[in-house]
N, CA, C and O atoms as CSV, one atom per row, in Angstrom:
chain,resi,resn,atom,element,x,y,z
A,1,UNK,N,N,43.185,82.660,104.803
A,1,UNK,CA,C,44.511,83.218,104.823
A,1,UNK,C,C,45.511,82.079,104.974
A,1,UNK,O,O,45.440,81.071,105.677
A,2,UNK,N,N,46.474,82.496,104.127
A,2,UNK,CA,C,47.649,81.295,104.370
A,2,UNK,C,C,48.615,81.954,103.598
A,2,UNK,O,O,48.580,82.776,102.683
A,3,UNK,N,N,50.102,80.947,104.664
A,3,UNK,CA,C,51.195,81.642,103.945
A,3,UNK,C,C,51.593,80.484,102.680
A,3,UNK,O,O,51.215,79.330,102.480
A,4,UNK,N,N,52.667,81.525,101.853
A,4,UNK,CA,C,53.252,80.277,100.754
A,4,UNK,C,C,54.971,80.785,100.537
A,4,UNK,O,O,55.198,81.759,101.255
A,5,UNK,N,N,55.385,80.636,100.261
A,5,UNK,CA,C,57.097,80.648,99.909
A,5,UNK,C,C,57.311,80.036,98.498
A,5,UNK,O,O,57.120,79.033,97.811
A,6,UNK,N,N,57.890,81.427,98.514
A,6,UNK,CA,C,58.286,81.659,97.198
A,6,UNK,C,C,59.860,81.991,97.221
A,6,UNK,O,O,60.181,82.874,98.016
A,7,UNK,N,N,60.867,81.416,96.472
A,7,UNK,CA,C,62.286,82.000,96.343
A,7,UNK,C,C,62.491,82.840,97.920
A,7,UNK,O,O,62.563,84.018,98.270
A,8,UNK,N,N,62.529,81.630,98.538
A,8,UNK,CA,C,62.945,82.810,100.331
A,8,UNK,C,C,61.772,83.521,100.693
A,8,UNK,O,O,61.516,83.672,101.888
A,9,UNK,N,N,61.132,83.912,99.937
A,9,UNK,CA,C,60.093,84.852,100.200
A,9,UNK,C,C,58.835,84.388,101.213
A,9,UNK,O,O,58.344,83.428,100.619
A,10,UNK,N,N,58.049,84.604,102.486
A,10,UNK,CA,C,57.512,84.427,102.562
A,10,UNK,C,C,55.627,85.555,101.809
A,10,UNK,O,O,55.713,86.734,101.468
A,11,UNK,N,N,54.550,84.926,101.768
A,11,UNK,CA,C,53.506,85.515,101.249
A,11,UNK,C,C,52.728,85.071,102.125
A,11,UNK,O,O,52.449,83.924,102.476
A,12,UNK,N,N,52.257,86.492,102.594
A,12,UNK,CA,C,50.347,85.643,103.687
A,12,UNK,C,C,49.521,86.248,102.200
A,12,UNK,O,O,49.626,87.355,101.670
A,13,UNK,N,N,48.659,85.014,101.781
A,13,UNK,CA,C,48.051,84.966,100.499
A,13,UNK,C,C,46.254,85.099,101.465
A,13,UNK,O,O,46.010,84.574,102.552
A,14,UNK,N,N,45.464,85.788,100.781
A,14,UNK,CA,C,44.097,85.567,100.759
A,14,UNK,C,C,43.719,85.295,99.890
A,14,UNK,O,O,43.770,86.210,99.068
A,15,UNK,N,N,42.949,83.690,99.251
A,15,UNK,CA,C,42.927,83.412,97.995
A,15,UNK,C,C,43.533,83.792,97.058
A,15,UNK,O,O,44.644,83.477,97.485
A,16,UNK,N,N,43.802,84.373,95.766
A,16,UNK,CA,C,45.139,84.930,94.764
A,16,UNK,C,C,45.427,86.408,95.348
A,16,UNK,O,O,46.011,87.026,94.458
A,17,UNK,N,N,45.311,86.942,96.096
A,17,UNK,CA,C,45.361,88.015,96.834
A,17,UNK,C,C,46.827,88.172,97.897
A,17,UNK,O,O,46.866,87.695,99.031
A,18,UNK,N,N,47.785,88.811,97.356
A,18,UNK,CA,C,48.906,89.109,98.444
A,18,UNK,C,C,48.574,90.164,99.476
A,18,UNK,O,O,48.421,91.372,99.298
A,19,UNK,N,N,48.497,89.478,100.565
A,19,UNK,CA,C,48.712,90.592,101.651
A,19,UNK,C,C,49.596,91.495,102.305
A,19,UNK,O,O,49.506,92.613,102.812
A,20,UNK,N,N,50.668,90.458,102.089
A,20,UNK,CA,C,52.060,91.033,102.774
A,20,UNK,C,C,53.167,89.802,102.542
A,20,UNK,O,O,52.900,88.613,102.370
A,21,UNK,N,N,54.208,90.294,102.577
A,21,UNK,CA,C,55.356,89.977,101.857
A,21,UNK,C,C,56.521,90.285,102.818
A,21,UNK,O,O,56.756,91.448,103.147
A,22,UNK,N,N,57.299,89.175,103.299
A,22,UNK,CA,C,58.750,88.870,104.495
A,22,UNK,C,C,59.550,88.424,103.870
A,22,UNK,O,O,59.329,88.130,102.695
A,23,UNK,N,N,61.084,88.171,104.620
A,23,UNK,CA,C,61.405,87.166,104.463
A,23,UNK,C,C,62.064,86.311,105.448
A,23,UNK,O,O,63.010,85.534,105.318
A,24,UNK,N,N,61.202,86.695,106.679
A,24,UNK,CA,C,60.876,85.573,107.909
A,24,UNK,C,C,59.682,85.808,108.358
A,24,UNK,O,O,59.121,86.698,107.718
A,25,UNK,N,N,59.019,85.328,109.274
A,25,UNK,CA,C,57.671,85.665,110.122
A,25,UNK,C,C,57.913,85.710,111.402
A,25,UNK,O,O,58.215,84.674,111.995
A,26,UNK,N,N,57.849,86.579,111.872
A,26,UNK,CA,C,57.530,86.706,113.441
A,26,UNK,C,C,56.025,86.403,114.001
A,26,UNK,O,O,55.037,86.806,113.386
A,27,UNK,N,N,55.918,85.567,115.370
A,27,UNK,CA,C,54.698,85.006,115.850
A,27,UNK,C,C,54.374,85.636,117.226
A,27,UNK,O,O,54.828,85.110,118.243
A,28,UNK,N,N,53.627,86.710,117.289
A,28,UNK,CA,C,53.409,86.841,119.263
A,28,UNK,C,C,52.070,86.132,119.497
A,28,UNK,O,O,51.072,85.839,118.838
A,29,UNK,N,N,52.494,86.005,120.663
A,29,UNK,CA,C,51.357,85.396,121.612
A,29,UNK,C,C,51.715,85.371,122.871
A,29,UNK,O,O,52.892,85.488,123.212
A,30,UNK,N,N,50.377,85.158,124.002
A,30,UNK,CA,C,50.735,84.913,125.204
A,30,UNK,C,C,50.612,83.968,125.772
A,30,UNK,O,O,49.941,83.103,125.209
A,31,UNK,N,N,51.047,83.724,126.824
A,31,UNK,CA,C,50.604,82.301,128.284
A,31,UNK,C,C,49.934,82.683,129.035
A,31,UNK,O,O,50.325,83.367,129.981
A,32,UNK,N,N,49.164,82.473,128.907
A,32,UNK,CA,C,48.001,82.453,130.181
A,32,UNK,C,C,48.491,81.644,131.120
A,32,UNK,O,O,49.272,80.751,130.794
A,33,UNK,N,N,47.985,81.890,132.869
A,33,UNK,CA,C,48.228,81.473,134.079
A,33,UNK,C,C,48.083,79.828,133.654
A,33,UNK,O,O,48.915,78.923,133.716
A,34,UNK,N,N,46.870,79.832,133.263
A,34,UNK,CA,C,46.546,78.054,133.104
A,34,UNK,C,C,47.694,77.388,132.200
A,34,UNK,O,O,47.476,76.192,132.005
A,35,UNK,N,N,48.792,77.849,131.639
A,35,UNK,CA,C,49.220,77.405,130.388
A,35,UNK,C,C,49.049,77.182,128.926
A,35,UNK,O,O,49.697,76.475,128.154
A,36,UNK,N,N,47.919,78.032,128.712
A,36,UNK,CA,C,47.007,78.165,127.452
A,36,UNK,C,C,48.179,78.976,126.689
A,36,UNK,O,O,48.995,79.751,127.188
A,37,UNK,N,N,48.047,78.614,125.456
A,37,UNK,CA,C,48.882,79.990,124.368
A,37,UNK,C,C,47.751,80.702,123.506
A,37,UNK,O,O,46.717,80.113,123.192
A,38,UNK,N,N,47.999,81.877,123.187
A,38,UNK,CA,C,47.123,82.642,122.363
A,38,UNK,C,C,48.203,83.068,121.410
A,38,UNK,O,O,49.393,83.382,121.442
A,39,UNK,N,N,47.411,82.956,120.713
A,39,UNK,CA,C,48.101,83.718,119.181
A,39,UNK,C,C,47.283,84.951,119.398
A,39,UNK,O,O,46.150,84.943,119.879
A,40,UNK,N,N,48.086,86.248,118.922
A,40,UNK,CA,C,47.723,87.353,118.423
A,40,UNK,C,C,48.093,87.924,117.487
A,40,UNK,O,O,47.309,88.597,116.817
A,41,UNK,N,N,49.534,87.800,117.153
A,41,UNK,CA,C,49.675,88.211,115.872
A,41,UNK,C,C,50.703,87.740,115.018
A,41,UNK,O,O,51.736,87.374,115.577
A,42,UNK,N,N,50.658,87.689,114.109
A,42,UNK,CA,C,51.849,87.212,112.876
A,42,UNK,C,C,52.166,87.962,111.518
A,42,UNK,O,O,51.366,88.717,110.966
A,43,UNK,N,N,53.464,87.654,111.037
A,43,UNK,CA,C,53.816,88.502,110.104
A,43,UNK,C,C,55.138,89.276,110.090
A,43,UNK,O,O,56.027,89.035,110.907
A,44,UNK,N,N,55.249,90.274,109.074
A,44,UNK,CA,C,56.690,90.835,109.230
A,44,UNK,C,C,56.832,90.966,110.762
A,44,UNK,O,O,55.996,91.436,111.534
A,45,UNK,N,N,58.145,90.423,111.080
A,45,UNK,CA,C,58.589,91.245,112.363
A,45,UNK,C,C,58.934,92.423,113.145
A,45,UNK,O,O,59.336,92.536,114.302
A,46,UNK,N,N,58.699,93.208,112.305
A,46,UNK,CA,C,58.652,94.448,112.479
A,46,UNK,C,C,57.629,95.473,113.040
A,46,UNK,O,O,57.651,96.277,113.972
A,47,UNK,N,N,56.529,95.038,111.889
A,47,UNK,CA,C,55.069,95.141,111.965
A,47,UNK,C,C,54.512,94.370,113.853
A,47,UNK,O,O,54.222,94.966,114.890
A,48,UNK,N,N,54.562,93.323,113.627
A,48,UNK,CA,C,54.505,92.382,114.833
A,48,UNK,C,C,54.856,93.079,115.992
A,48,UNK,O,O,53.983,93.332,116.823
A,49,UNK,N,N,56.331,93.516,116.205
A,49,UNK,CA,C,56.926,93.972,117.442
A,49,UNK,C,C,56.064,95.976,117.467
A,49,UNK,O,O,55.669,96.534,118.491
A,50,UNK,N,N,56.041,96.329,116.630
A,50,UNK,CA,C,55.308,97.356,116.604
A,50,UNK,C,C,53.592,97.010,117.080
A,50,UNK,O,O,52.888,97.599,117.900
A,51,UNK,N,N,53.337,96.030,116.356
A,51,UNK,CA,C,51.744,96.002,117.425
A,51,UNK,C,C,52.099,95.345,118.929
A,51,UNK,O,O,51.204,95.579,119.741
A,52,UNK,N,N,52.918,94.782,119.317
A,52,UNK,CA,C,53.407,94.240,120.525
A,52,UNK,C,C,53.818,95.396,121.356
A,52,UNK,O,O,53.570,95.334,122.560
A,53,UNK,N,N,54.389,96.405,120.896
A,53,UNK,CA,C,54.473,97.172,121.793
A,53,UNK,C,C,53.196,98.261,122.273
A,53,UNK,O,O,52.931,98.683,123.399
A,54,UNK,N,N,52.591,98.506,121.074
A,54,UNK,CA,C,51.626,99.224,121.662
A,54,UNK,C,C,50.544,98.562,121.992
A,54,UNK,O,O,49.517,99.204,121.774
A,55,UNK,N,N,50.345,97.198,122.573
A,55,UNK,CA,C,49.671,96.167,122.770
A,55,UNK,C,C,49.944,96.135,124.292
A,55,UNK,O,O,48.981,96.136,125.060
A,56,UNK,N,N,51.150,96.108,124.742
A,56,UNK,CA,C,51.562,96.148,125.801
A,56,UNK,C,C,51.457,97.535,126.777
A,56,UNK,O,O,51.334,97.660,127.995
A,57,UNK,N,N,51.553,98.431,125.770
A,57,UNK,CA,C,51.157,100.107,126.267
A,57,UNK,C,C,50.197,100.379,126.802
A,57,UNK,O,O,50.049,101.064,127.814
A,58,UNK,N,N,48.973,99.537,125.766
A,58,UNK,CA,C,47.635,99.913,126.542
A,58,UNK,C,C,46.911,99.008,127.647
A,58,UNK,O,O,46.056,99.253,128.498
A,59,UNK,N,N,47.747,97.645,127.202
A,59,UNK,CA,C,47.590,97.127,128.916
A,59,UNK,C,C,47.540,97.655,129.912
A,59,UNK,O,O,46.604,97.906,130.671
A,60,UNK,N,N,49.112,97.943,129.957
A,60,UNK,CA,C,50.030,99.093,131.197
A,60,UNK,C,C,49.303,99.859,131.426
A,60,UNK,O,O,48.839,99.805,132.565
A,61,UNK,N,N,48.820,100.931,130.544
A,61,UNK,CA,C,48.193,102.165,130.973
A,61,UNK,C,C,46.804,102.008,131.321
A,61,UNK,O,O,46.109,102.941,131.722
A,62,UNK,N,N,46.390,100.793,131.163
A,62,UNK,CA,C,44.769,100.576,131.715
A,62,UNK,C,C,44.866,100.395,133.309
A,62,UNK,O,O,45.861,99.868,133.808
A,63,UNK,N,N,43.582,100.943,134.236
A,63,UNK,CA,C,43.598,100.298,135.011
A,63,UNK,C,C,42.723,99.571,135.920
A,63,UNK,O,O,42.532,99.652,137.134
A,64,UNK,N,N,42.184,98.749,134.883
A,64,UNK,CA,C,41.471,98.052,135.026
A,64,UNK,C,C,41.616,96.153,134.533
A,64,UNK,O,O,41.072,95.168,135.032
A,65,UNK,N,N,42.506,96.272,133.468
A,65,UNK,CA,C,43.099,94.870,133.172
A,65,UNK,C,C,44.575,94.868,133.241
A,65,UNK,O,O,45.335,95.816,133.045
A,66,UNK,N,N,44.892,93.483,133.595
A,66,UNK,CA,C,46.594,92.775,133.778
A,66,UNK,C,C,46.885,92.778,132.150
A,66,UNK,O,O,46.277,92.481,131.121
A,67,UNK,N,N,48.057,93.244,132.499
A,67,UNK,CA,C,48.475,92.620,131.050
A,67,UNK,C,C,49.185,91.281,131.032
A,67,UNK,O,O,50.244,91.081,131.626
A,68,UNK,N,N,48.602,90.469,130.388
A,68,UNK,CA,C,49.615,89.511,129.570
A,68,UNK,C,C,50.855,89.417,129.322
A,68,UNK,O,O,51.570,90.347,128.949
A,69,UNK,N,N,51.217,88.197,129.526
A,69,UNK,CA,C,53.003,87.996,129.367
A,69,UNK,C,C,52.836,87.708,127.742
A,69,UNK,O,O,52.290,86.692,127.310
A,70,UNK,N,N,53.264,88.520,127.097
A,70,UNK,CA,C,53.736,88.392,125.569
A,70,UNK,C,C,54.693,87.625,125.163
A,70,UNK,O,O,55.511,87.465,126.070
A,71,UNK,N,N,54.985,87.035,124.137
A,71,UNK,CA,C,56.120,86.875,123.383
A,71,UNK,C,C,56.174,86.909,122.352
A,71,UNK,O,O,55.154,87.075,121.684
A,72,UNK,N,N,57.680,86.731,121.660
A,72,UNK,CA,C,57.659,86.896,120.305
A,72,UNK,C,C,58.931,86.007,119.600
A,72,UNK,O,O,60.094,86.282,119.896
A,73,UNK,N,N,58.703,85.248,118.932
A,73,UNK,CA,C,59.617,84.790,118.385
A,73,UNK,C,C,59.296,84.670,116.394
A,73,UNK,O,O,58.304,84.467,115.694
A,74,UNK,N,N,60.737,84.927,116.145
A,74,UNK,CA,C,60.938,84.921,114.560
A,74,UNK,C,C,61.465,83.861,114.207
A,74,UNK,O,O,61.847,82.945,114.935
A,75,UNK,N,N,61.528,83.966,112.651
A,75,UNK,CA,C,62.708,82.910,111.955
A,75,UNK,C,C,61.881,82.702,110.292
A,75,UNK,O,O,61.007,83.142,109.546
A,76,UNK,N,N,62.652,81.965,110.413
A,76,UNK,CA,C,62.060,80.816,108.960
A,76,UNK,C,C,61.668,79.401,109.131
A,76,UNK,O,O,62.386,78.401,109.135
A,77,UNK,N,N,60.087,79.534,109.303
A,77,UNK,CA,C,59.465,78.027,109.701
A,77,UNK,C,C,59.416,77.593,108.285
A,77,UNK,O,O,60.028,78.096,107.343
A,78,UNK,N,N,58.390,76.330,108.264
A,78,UNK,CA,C,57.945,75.660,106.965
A,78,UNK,C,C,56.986,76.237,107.109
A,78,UNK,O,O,56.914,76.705,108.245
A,79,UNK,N,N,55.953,76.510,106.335
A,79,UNK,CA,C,54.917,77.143,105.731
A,79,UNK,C,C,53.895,75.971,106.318
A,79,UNK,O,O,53.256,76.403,107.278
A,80,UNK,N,N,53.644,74.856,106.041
A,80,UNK,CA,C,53.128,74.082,106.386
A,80,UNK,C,C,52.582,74.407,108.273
A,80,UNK,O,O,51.451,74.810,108.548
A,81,UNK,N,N,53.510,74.160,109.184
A,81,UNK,CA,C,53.872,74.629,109.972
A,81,UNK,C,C,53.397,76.122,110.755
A,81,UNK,O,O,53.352,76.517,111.920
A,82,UNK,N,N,53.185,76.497,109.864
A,82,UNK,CA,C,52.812,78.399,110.102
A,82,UNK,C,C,51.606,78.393,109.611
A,82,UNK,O,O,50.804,79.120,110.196
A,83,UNK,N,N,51.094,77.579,108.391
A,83,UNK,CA,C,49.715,77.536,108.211
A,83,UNK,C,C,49.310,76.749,109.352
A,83,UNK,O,O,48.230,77.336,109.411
A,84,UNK,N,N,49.259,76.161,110.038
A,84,UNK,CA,C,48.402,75.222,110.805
A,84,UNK,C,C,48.355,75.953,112.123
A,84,UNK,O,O,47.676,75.649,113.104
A,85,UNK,N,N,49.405,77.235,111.953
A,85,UNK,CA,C,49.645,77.916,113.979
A,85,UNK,C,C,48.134,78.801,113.667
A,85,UNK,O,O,47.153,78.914,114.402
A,86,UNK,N,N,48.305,79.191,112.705
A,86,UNK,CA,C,46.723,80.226,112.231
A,86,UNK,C,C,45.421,79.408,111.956
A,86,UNK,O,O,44.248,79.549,112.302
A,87,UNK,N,N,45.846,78.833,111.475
A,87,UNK,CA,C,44.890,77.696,111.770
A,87,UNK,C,C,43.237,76.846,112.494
A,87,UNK,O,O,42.073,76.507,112.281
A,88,UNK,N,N,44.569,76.920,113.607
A,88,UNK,CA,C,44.211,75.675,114.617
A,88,UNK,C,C,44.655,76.496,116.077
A,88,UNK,O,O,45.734,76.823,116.572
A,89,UNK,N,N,43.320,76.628,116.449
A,89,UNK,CA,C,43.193,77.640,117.569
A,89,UNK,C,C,43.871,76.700,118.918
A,89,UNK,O,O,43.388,75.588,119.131
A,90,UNK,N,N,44.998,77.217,119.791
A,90,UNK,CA,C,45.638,76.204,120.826
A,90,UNK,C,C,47.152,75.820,120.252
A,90,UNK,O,O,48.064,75.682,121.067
A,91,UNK,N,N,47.434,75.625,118.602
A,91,UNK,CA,C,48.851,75.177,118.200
A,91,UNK,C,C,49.447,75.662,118.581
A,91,UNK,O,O,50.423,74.914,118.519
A,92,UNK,N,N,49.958,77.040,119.335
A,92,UNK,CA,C,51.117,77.745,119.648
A,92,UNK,C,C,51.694,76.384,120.380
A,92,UNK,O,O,52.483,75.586,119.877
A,93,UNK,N,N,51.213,76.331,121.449
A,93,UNK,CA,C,52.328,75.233,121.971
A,93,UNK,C,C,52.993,73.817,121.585
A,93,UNK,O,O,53.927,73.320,122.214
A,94,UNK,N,N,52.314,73.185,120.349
A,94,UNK,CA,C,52.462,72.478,119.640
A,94,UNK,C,C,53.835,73.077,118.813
A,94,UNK,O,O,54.879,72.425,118.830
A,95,UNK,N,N,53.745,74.229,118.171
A,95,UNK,CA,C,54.634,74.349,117.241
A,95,UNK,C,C,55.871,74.909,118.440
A,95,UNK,O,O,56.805,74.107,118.439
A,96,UNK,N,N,56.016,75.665,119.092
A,96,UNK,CA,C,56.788,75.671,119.897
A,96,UNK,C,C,57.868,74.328,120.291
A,96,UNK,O,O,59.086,74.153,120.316
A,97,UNK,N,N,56.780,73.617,120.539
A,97,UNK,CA,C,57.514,71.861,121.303
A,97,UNK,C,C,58.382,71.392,119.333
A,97,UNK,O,O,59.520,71.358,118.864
A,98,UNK,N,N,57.467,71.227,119.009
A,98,UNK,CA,C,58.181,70.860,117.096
A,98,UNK,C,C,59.414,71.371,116.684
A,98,UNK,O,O,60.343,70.718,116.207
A,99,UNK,N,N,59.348,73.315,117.023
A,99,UNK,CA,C,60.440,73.722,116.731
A,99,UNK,C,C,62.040,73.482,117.677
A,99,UNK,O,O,63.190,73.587,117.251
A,100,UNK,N,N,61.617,73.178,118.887
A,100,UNK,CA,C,62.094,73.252,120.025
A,100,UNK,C,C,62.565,74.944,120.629
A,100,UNK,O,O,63.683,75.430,120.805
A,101,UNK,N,N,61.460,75.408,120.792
A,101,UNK,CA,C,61.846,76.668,121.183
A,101,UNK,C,C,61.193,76.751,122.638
A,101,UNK,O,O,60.192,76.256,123.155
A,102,UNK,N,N,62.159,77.556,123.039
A,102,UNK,CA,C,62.286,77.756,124.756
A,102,UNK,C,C,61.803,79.131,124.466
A,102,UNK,O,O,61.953,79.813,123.453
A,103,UNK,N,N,61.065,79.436,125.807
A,103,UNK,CA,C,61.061,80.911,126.056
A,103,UNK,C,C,61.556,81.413,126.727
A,103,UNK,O,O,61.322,82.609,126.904
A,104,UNK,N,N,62.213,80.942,127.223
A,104,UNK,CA,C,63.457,81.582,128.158
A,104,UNK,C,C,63.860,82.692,127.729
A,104,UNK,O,O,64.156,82.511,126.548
A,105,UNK,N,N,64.109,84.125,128.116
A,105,UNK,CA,C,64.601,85.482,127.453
A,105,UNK,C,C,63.634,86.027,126.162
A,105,UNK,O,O,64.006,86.911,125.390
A,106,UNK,N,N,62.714,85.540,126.101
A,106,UNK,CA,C,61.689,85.606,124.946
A,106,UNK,C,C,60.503,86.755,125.480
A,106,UNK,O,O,59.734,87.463,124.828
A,107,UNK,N,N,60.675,86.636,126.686
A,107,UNK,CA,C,59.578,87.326,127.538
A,107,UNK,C,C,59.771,89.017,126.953
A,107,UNK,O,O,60.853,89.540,127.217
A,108,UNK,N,N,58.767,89.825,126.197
A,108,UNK,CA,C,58.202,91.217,126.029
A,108,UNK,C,C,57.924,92.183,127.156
A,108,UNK,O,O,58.076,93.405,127.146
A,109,UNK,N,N,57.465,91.363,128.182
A,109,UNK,CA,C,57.022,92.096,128.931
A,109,UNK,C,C,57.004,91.282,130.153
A,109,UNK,O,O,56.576,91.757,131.205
């Protein structure tokens, strides 16, 4: 899987195969206590904040696991950039520091 840009457009491509079609990407993931980032999901932002919320629902309503501090941030990266966050298991915080994005007010939950 990888994205490509086309005329503004972003594409998450599976070999000649379109999956889905933006024209920004939204990225959630969480922080773990240790400072670890997880990726969980990417893609339209819409889509994204819709699995984020009911991601967060069934945390909440479990009671048996914590939920996770989520986040979510959008935009228009380089492709380059967004291929390597899917990638390369651990980049969240890499691309974070690159983009210079704070999470400050970013917090889901």
């Amino acid at each position: 899987m990888n994205y490509e840009l086309y005329m503004g457009t972003y594409y998450l491509m599976e070999g000649k195969r379109i999956l889905h079609a933006c024209d920004e990407v939204a990225i959630a993931f969480s922080k773990e206590e240790d400072s670890t980032y997880i990726l969980h999901k990417h893609g339209d932002p819409q889509l994204v904040k819709n699995w984020l919320d009911r991601a967060t629902k069934l945390y909440e309503d479990s009671l048996t696991h914590t939920c996770p501090t989520f986040y979510m941030i959008s935009g228009k990266f380089p492709v380059e950039d967004l291929n390597r966050l899917i990638d390369t298991s651990g980049w969240v915080k890499y691309f974070l520091e690159k983009h210079n994005i704070s999470l400050e007010d970013k917090e889901t939950r």
